[in-house]
SERO-4910 file (N, C-alpha, C, O; in steps of 0.05 Angstrom, whole numbers):
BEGIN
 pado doro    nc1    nc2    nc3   cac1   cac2   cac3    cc1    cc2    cc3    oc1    oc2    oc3
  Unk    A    853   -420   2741    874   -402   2732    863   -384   2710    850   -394   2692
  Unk    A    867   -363   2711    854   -340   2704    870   -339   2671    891   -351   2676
  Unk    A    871   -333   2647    883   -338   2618    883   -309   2616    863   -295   2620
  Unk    A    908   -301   2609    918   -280   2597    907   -276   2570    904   -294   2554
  Unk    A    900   -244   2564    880   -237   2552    898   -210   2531    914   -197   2546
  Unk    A    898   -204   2508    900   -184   2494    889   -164   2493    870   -163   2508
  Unk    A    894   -146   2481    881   -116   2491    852   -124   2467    840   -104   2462
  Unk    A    841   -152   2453    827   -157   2443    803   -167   2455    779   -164   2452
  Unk    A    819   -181   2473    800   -192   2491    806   -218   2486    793   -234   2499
  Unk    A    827   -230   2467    837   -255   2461    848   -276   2479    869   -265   2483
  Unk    A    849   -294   2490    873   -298   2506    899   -291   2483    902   -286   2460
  Unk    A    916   -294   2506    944   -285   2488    956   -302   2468    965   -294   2447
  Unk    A    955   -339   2481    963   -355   2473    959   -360   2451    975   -375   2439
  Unk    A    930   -344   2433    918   -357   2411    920   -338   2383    903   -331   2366
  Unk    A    952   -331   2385    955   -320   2358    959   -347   2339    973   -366   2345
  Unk    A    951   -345   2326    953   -360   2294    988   -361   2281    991   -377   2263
  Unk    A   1007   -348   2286   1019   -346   2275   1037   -355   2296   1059   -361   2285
  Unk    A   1039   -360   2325   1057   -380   2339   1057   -402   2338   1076   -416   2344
  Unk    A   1028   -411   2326   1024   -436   2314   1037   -454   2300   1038   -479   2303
  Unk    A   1047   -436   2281   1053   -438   2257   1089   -433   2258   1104   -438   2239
  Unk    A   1095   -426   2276   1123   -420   2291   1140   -450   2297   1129   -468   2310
  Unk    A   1167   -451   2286   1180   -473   2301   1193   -455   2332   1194   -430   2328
  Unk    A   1199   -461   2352   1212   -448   2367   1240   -431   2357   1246   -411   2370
  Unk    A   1253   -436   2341   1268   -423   2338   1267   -404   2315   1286   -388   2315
  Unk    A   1248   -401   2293   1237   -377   2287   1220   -361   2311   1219   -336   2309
  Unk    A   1210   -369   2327   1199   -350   2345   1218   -336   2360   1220   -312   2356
  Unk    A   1234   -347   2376   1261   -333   2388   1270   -312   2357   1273   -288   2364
  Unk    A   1272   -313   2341   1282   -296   2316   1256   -270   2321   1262   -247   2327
  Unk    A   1238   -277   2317   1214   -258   2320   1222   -239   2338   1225   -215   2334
  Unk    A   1227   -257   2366   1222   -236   2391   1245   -219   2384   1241   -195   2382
  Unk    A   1277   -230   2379   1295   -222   2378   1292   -187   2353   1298   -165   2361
  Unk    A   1281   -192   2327   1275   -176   2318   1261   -160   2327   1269   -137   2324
  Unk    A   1237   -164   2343   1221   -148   2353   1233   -132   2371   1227   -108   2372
  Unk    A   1247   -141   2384   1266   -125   2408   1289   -109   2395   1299    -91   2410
  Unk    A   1299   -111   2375   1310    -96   2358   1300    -66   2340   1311    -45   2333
  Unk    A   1280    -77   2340   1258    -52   2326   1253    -34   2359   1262    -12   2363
  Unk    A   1242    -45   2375   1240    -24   2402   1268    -10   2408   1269     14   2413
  Unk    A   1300    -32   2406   1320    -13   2413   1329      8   2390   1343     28   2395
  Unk    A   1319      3   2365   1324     14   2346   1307     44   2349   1317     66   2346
  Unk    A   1282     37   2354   1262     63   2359   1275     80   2383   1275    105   2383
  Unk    A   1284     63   2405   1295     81   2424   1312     98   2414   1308    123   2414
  Unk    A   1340     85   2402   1359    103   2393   1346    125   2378   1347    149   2384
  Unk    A   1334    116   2360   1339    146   2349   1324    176   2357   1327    198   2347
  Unk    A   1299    163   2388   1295    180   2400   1308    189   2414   1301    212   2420
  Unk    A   1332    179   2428   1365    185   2445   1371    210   2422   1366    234   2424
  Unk    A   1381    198   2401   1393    217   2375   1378    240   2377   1393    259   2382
  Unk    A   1348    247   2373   1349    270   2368   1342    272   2390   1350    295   2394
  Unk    A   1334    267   2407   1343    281   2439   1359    302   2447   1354    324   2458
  Unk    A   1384    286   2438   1416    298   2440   1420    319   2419   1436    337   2425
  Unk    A   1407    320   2393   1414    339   2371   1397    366   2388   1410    387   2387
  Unk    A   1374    367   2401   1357    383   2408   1367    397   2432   1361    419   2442
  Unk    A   1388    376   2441   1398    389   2473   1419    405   2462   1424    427   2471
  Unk    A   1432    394   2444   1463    405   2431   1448    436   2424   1449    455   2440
  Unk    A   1436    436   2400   1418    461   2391   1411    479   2401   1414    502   2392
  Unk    A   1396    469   2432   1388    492   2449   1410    494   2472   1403    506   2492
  Unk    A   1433    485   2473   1459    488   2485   1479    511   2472   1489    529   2484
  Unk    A   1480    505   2453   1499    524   2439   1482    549   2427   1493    563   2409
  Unk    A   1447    557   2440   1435    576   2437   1431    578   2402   1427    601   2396
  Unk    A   1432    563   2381   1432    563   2359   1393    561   2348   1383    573   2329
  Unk    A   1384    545   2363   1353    536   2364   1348    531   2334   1366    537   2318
  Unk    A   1322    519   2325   1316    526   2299   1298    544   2296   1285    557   2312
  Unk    A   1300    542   2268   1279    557   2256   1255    545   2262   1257    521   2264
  Unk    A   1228    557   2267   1196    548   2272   1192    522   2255   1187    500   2265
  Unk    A   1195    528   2225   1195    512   2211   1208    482   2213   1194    462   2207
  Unk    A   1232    480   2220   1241    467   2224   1240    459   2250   1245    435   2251
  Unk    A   1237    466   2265   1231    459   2291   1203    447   2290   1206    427   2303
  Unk    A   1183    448   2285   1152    436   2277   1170    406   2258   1164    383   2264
  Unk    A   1184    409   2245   1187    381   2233   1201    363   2252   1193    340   2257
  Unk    A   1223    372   2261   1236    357   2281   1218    344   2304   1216    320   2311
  Unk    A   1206    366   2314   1185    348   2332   1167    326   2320   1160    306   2332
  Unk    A   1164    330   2303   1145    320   2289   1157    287   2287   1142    268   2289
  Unk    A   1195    286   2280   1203    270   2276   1206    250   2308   1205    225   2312
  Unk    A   1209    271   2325   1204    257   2353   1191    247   2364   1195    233   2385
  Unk    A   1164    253   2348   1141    241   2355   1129    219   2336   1109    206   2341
  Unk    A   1145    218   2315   1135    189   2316   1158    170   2322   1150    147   2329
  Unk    A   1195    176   2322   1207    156   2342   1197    150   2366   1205    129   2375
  Unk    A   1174    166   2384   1163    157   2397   1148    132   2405   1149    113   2421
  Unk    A   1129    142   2379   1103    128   2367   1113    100   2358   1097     82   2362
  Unk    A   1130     96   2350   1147     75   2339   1156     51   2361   1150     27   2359
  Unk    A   1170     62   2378   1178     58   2408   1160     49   2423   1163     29   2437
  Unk    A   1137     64   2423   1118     48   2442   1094     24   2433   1080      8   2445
  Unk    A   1097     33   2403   1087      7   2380   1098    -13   2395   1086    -29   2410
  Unk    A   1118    -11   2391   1133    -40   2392   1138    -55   2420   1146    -78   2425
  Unk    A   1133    -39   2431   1131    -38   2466   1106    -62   2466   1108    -86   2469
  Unk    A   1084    -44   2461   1063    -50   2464   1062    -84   2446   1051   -101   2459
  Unk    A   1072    -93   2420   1071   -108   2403   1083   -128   2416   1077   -151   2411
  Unk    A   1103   -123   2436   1117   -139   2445   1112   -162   2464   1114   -186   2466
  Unk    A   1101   -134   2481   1083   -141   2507   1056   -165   2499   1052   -184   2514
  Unk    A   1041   -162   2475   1010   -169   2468   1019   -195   2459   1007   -216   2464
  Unk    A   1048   -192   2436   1056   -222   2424   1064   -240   2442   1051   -261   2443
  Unk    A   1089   -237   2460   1107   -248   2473   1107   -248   2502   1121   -264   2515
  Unk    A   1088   -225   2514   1082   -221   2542   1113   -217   2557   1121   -231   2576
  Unk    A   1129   -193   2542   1155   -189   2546   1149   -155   2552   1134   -139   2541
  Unk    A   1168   -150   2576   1170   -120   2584   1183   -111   2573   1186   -134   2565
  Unk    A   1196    -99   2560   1206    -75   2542   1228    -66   2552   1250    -67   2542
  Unk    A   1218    -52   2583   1231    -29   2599   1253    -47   2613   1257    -41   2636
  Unk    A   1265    -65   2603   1285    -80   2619   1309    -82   2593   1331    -92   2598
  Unk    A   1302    -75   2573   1315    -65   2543   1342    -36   2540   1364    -31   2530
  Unk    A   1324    -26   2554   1341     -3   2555   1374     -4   2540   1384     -2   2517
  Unk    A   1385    -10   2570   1413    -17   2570   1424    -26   2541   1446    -21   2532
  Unk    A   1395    -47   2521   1404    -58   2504   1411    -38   2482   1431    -38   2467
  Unk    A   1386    -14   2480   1385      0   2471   1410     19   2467   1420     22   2445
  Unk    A   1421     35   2494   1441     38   2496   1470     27   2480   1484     42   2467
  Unk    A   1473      4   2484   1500      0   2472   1494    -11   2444   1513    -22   2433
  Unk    A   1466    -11   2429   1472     -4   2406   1468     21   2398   1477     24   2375
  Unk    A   1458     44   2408   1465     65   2400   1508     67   2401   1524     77   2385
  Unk    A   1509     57   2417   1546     67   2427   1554     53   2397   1566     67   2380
  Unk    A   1549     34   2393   1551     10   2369   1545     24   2344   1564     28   2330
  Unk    A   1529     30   2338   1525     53   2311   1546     77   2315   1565     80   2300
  Unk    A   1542     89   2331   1562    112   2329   1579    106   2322   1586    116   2301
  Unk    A   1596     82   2337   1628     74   2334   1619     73   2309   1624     93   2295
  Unk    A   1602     45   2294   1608     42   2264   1607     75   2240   1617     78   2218
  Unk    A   1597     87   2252   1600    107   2229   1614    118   2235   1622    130   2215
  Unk    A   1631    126   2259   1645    140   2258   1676    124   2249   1695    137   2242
  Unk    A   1677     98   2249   1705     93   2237   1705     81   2216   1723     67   2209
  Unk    A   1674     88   2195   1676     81   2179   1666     99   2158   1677    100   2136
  Unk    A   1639    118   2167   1636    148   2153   1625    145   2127   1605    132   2123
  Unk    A   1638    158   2108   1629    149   2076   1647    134   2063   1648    134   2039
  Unk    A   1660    123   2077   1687    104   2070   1680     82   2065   1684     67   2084
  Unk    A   1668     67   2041   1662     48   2042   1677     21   2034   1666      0   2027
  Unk    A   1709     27   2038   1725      8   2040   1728     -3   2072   1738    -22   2083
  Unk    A   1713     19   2080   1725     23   2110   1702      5   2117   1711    -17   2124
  Unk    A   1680      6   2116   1647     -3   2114   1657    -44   2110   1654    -64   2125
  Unk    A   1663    -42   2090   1664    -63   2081   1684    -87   2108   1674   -104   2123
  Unk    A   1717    -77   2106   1725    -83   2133   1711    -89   2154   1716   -111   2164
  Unk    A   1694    -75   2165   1684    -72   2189   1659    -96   2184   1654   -109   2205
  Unk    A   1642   -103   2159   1627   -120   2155   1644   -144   2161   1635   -160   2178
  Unk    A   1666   -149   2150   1685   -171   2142   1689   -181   2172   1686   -204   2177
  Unk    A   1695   -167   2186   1706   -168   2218   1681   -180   2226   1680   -205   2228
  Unk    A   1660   -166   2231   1638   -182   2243   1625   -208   2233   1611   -225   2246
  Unk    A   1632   -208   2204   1623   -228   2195   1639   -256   2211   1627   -275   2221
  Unk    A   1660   -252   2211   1683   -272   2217   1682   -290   2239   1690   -312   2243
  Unk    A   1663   -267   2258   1661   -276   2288   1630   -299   2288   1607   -292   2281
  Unk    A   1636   -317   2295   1617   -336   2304   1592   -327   2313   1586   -317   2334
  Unk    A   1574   -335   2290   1543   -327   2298   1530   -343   2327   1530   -366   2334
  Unk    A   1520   -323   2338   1506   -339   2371   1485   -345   2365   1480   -369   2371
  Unk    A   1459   -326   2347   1435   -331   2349   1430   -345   2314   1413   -359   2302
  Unk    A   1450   -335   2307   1442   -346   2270   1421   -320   2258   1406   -327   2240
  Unk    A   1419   -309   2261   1397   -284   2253   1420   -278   2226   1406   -281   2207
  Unk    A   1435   -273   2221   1445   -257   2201   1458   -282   2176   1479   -292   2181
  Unk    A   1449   -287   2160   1468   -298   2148   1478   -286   2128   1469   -265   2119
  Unk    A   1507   -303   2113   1525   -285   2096   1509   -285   2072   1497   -302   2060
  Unk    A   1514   -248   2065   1499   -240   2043   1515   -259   2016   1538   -264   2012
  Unk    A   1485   -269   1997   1492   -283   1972   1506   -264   1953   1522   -273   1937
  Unk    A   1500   -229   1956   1515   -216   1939   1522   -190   1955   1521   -190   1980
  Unk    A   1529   -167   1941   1538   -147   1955   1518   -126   1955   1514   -112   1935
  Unk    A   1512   -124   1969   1494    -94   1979   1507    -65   1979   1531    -58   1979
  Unk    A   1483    -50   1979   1482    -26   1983   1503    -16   2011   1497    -27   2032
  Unk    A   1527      4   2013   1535     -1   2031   1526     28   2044   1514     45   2032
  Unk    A   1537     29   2080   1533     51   2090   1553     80   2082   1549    102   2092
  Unk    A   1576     73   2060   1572    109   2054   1557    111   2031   1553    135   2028
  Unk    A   1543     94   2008   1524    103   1992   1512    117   2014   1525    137   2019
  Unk    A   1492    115   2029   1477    117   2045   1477    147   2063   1457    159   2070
  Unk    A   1498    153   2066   1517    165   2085   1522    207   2060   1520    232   2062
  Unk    A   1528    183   2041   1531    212   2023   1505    210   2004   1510    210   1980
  Unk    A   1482    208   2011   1461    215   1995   1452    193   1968   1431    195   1956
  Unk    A   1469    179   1963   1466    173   1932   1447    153   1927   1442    145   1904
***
């Protein structure tokens, strides 16, 4: 039987740091890891859609600005297929079966900012609510203090 090999020439099996893994920090790993790929997707969806909106309503940008934007697309790209690739080399997991996941957290962000905005009473609620609901994977636990919220964030500060 032929041993699966890294783009090192490694077999795959022989990272050092799965080693060192209980199984259920590793499920955390992959889980994050697949989070960072749906995360990279979205926000190449996002400006996707800002660029279609732009050149829909015939507004376009400026050169200038248009060189940065791409610029920004190209590394949500670059990001995207990092992690693709990281995924694939760590975990020997396809990516391209993510999508969908990607998708309804993009739908998932939208909703949250949009019913929550720079409202950070509103922010807080909406933490409170999810908090409430029974953790499946345990990845998040309740913050020891209060953070930075999404309308700091939202209005610049």
């Amino acid at each position: 039987m032929e041993t699966k090999r890294n783009e090192w020439g490694k077999p795959s099996s022989t990272f050092p740091q799965e080693k060192l893994l209980t199984e259920r920090e590793r499920i955390i790993c992959v889980v994050r890891t697949k989070l960072a790929y749906a995360l990279a997707d979205v926000a190449n969806s996002l400006l996707m859609d800002c660029e279609h909106t732009y050149n829909r309503v015939a507004l376009g940008l400026k050169p200038a600005e248009k060189s940065r934007f791409k610029y920004l697309q190209q590394q949500a790209m670059r990001l995207k297929y990092a992690a693709k690739d990281a995924t694939k080399t760590m975990y020997d997991l396809d990516m391209d079966a993510y999508y969908d996941d990607s998708d309804r957290l993009q739908e998932f962000l939208l909703l949250l900012v949009d019913r929550t905005a720079a409202d950070e009473g509103r922010f807080e609620m909406a933490r409170h609510s999810l908090e409430r609901m029974k953790s499946i994977l345990g990845l998040y636990p309740k913050p020891a203090k209060k953070k930075e919220g999404l309308g700091k964030l939202l209005r610049g500060k």
